[in-house]
C-alpha positions as a Markdown table, in Angstrom:
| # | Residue | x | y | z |
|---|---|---|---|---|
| 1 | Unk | 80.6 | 130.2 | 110.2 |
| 2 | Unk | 79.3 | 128.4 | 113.1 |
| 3 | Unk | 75.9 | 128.0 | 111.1 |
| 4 | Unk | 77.4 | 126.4 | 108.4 |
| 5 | Unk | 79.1 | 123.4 | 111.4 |
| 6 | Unk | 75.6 | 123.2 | 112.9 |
| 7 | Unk | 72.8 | 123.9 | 111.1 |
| 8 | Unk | 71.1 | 122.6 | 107.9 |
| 9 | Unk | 71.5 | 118.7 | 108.6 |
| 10 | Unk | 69.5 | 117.5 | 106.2 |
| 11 | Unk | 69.6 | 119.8 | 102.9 |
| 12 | Unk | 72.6 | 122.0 | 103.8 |
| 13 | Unk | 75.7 | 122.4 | 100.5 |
| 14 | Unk | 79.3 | 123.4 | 100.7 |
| 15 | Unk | 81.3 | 124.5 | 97.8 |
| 16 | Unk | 84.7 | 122.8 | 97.5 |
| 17 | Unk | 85.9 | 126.5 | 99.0 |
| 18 | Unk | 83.7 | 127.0 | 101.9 |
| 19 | Unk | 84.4 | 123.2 | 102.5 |
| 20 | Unk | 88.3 | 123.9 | 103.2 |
| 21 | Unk | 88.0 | 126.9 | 104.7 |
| 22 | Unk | 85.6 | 125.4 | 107.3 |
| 23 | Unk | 87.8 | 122.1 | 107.4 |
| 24 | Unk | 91.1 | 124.2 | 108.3 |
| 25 | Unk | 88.9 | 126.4 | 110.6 |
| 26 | Unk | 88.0 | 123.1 | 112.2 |
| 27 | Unk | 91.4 | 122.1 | 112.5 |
| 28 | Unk | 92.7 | 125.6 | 114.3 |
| 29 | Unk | 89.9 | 125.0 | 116.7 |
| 30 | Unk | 91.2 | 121.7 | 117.9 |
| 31 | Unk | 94.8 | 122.9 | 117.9 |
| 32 | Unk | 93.0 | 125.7 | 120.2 |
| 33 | Unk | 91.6 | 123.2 | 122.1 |
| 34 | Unk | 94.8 | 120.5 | 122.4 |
| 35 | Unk | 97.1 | 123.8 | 123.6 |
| 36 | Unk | 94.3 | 125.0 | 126.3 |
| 37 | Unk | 94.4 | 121.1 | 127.2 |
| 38 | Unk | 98.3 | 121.0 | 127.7 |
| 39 | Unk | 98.5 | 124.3 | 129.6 |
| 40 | Unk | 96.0 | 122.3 | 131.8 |
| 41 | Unk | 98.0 | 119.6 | 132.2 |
| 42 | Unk | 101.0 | 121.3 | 132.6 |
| 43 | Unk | 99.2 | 122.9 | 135.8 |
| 44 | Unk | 97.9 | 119.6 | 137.2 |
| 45 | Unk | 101.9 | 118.7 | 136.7 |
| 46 | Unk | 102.8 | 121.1 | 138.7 |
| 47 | Unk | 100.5 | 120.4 | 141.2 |
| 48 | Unk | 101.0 | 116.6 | 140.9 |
| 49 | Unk | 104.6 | 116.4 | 142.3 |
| 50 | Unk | 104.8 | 112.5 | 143.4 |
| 51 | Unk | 104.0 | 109.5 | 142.0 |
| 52 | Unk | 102.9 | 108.7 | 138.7 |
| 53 | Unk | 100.2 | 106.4 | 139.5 |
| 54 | Unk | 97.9 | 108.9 | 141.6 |
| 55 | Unk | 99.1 | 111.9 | 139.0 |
| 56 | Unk | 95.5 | 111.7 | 136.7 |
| 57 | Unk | 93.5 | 112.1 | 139.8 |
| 58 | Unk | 95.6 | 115.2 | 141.0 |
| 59 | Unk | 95.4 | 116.4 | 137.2 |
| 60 | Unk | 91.3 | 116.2 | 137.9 |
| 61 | Unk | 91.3 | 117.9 | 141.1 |
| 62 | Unk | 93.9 | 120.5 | 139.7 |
| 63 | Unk | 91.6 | 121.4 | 136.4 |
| 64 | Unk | 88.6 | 120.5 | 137.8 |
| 65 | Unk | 85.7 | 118.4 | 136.8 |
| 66 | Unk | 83.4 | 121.3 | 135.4 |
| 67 | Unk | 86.6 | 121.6 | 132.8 |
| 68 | Unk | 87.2 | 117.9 | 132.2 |
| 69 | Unk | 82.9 | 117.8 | 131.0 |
| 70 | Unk | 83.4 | 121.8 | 129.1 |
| 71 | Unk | 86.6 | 119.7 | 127.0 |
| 72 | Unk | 84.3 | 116.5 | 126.8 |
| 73 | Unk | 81.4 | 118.5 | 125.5 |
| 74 | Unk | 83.8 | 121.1 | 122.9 |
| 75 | Unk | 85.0 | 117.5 | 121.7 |
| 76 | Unk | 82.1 | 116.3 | 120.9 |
| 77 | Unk | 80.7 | 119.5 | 119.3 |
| 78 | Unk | 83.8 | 119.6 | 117.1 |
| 79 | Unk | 83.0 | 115.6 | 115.6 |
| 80 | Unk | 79.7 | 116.4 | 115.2 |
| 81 | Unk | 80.6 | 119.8 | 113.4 |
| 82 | Unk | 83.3 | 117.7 | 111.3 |
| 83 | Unk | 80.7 | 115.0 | 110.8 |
| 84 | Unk | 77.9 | 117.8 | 109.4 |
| 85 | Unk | 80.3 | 119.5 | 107.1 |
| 86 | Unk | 81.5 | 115.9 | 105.5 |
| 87 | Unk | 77.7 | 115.9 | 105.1 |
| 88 | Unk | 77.0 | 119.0 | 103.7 |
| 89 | Unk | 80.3 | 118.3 | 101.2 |
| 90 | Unk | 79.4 | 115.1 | 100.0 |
| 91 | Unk | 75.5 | 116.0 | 99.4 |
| 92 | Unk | 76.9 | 118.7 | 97.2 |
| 93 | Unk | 78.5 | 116.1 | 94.7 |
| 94 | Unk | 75.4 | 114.3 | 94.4 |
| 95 | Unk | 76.5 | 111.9 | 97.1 |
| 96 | Unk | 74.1 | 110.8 | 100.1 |
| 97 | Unk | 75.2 | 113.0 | 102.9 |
| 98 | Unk | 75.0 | 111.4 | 106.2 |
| 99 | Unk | 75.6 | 107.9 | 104.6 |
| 100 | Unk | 79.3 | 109.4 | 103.8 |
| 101 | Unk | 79.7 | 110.8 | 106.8 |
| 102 | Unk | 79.1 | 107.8 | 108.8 |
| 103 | Unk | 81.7 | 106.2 | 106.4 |
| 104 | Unk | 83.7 | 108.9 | 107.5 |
| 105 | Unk | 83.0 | 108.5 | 111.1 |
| 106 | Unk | 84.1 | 104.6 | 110.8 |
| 107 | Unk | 86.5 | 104.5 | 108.9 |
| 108 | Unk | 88.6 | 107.4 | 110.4 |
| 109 | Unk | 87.3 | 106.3 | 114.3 |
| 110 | Unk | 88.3 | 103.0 | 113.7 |
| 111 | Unk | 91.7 | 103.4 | 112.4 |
| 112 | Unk | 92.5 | 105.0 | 115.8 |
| 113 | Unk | 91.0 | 101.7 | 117.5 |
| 114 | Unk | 92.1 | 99.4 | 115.5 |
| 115 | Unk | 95.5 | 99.4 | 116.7 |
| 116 | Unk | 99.0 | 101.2 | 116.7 |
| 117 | Unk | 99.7 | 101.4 | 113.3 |
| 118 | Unk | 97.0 | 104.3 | 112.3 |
| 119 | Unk | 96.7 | 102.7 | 108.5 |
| 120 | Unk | 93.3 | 102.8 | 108.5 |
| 121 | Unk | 92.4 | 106.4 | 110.3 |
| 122 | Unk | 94.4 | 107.4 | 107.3 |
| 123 | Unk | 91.7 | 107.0 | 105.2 |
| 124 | Unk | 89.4 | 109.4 | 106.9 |
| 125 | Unk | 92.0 | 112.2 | 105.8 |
| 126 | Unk | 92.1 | 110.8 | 102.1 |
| 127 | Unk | 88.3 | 110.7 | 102.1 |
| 128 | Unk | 88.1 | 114.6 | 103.5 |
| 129 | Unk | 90.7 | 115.6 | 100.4 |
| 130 | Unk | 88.9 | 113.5 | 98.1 |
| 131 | Unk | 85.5 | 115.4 | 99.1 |
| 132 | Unk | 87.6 | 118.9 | 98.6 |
| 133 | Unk | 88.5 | 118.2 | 94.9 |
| 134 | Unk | 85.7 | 116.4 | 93.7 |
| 135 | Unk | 83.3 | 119.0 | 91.7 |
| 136 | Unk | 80.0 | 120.2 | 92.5 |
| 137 | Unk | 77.3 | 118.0 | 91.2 |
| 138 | Unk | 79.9 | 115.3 | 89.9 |
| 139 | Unk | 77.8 | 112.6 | 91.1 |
| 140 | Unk | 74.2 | 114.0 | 91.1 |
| 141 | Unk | 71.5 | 112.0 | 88.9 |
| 142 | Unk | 70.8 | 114.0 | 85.6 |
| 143 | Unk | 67.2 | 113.1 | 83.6 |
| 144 | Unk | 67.3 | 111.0 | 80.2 |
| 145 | Unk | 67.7 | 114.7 | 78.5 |
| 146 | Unk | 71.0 | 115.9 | 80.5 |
């Protein structure tokens, strides 16, 4: 499983299937990772009796900064594992790969930046159920003959 989130990242294919079942093992992972980050906080709360203004520097000293950079660094290996899978997906329908994924990237990183509403991060989710129903090879070039 973790070959298929970091490996092949320029001729790897996922099957509508394998495509899900990685993109909801995906999600468990960061549900994983949002619970570890509360129990964290909810230790740095404890610690942190006092005001709210110095409470995110007593949350760092209570977690510590080797965790802070271990969360940092699973974050990042999580987009770019989302990012290679959207890949892999899209690559299988006959669609350019990494083009689609940086697509992905801006139109569902930009929807959380672009202000309180969320309309547009919406699309990132319509694009990753698009990819899981479209069919293998819908989109791939045939010759003159096929």
């Amino acid at each position: 499983m973790l070959r298929d989130y970091f490996t092949q990242l320029a001729a790897g294919r996922l099957g509508r299937g394998r495509y899900v079942l990685l993109w909801v093992g995906l999600i468990g992972f960061l549900l994983l990772g949002m619970l570890l980050i509360l129990v964290g906080m909810g230790v740095g709360l404890g610690v942190a009796s006092g005001e709210f203004a110095t409470m995110p520097e007593r949350i760092a000293d209570a977690i510590g900064l080797p965790a802070i950079v271990a969360l940092i660094v699973l974050a990042l290996a999580a987009v770019f594992a989302n990012l290679n899978i959207v890949a892999k997906r899209a690559r299988d329908t006959g669609l350019p790969g990494w083009l689609v994924a940086v697509v992905y990237l801006l139109i569902s990183g930009g929807g959380s930046q672009a202000g309180e509403s969320g309309s547009v991060g919406g699309l990132g989710l319509l694009l990753m159920l698009i990819l899981a129903v479209i069919p293998t090879d819908q989109f791939r070039r045939r010759g003159p003959t096929g």
